[in-house]
N, C-alpha and C positions, 0 to 999 in steps of 0.2 A: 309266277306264284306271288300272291299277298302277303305285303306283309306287318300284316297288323298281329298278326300274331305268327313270325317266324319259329317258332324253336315246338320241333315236335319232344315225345315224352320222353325218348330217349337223349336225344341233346341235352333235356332241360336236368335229368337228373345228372350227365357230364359235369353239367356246365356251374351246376350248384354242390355236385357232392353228397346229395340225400340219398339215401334211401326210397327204393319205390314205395318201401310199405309208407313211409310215413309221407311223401308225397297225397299217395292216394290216401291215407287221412284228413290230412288241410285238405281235398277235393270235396270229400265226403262230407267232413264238416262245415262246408260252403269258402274256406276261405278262399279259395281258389274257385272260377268256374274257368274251365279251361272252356278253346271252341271246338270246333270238329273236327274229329279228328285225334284228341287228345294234341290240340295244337295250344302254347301257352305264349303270351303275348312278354314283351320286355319288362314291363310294369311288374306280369306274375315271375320272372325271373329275381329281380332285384327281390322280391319276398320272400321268393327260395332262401335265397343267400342269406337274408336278416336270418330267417328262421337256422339255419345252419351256425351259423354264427352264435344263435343262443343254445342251441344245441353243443355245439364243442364247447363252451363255458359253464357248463355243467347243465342246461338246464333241462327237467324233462320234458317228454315231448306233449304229456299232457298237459304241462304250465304254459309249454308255447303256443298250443295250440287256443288256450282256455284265451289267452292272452289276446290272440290274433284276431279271433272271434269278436272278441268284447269292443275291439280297437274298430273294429270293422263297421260295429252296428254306431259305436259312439262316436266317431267324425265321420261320419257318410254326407256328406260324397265327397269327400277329402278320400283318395285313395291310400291303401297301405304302404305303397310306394313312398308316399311323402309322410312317411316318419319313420325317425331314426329311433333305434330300441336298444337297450343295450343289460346286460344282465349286472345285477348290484348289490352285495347285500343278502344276496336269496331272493330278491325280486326282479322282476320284469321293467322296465323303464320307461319310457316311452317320452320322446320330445317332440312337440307338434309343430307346425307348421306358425300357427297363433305364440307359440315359446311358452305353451305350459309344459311342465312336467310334473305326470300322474305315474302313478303303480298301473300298468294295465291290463293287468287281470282284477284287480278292485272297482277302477277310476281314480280313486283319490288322489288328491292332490298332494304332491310331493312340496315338498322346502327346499329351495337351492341354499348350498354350507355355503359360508366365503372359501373352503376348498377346494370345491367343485366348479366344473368348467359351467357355463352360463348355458340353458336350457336350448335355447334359439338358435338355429342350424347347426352345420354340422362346424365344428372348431376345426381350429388349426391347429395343425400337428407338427412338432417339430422339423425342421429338415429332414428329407430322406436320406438315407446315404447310402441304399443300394435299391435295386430294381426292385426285392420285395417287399421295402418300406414303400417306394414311391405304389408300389400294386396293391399294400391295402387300404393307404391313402384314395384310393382310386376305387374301390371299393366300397369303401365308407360315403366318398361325395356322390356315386351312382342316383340316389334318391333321392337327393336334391339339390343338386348341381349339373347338370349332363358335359356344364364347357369347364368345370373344373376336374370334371372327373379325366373327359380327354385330355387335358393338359398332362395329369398323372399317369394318364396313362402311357402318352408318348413322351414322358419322363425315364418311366420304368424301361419303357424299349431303347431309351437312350444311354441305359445303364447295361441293359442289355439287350443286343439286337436279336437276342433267340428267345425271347421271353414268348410263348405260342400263349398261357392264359389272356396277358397284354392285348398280342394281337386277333385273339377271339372276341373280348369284351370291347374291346375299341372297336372293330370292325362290326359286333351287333351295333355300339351307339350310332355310327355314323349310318346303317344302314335304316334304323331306325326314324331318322332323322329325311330320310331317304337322300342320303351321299353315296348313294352307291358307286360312282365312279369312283369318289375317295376309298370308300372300303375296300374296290378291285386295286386301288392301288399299295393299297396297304400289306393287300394279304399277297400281292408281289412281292413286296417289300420280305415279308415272311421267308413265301420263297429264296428270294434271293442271300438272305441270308442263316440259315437253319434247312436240316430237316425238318420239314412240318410235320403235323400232326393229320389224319384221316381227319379232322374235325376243320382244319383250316381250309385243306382243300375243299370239304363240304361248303363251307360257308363261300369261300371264293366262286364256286359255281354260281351258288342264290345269286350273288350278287354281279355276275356277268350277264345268268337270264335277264335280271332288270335294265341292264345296260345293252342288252339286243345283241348280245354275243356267243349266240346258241350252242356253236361246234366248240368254241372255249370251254362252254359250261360242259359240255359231255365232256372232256377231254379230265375236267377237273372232278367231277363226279367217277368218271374210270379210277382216276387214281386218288380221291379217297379212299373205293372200295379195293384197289391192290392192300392199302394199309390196313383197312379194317372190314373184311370180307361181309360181317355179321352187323355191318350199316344199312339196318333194312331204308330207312328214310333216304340212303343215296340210291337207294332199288328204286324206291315209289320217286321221287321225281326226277332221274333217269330217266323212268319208263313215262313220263310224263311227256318229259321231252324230246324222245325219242317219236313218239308217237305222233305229236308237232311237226319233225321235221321231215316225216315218212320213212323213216324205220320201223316198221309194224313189226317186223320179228325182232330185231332189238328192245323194242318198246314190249310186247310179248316176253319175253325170255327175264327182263328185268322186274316186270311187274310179277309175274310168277314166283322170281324170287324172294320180293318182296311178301306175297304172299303166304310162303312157306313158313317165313321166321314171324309170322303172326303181326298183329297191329301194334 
């Protein structure tokens, strides 16, 4: 399986927290073009999360959206990945890549106070002192840092070894990156210390197929679906790979399910 765009629609709203409705908003209103499939790439993840992030700090979703839009058409081909936004004020924020800072649902240009942290990347934040300061540390550097954000993120896991957010986001980066033997070993790691989540073993699959380790990858795909019966995307490429390996009624039986619980 490719992975330019890993995370189908249901992961992706897991993994960010939205809402489908307003997912399928940002689609509609172009912020997002997902590819086939309703497959969304890493880039479109980390813009979930901004968006979510201005959503829990009050913002509506017609300001975010108004915003994302505007952001999108006025640094193209700077992707929305690489700017950081943040809600201020009653406005939208936005700091670019160049270190300006505009309103970005207006453009205009904004005035750094000598209060205010400096426009240009993302700042430093105080020391963590637990797992979920070093996670949204980790979090914040995703858009434009990928080796600070790892750092944070096997900080977090260092704080705590059962942190499954942690080891979801760190194991998309490194897969991304294509590590995927690091991210097989990561989400062992998981394993070995925690009950995982149906989501960890999904990912730990993906990331075995790439590594040419077929009967792992079923084995990991069976038991995300013991945890979470109603993971159609562990049906559809199951049956993918089942079908690979010459299990045609395994591969039958799985896709069918998939089938049932719709796209």
């Amino acid at each position: 399986m490719g992975m330019d765009a890993p995370y189908p629609l249901r992961q992706a709203l897991r993994l960010t927290g939205l809402t489908k409705r307003f997912l399928d908003a940002l689609v509609e209103q172009g912020v997002l073009t997902p590819r086939e499939g309703q497959r969304f790439t890493h880039q479109d993840v980390v813009v979930l999360r901004t968006a979510k992030a201005l959503r829990d700090a009050g913002m509506p979703p017609r300001k975010v959206i108004q915003a994302l839009r505007r952001l999108q058409t006025a640094l193209a081909p700077q992707p929305l990945s690489g700017v950081r936004l943040r809600a201020h004020a009653g406005a939208i924020e936005a700091h670019t890549e160049d270190r300006q800072r505009i309103d970005a649902r207006t453009g205009q240009a904004l005035l750094a106070f000598d209060d205010e942290p400096e426009a240009g990347g993302v700042q430093p934040l105080a020391p963590a002192a637990d797992a979920g300061e070093w996670l949204q540390r980790a979090l914040l550097l995703e858009a434009s840092d990928s080796a600070a954000a790892e750092a944070a993120y096997r900080q977090a896991l260092a704080q705590d070894a059962c942190c499954a957010v942690a080891y979801v986001n760190l194991g998309a980066l490194l897969s991304e990156s294509r590590r995927f033997a690091e991210a097989v070993a990561l989400y062992d790691q998981a394993l070995e210390f925690c009950d995982a989540t149906a989501l960890v073993h999904f990912n730990r699959a993906t990331a075995l197929e790439e590594v040419n380790r077929p009967w792992q990858a079923v084995f990991a795909y069976k038991r995300a679906l013991e945890l979470e019966p109603a993971l159609a995307d562990a049906h559809y490429n199951l049956g993918v790979l089942l079908e690979r390996l010459g299990d045609r009624q395994g591969s039958l039986r799985h896709l069918s399910a998939y089938r049932r619980q719709g796209p």
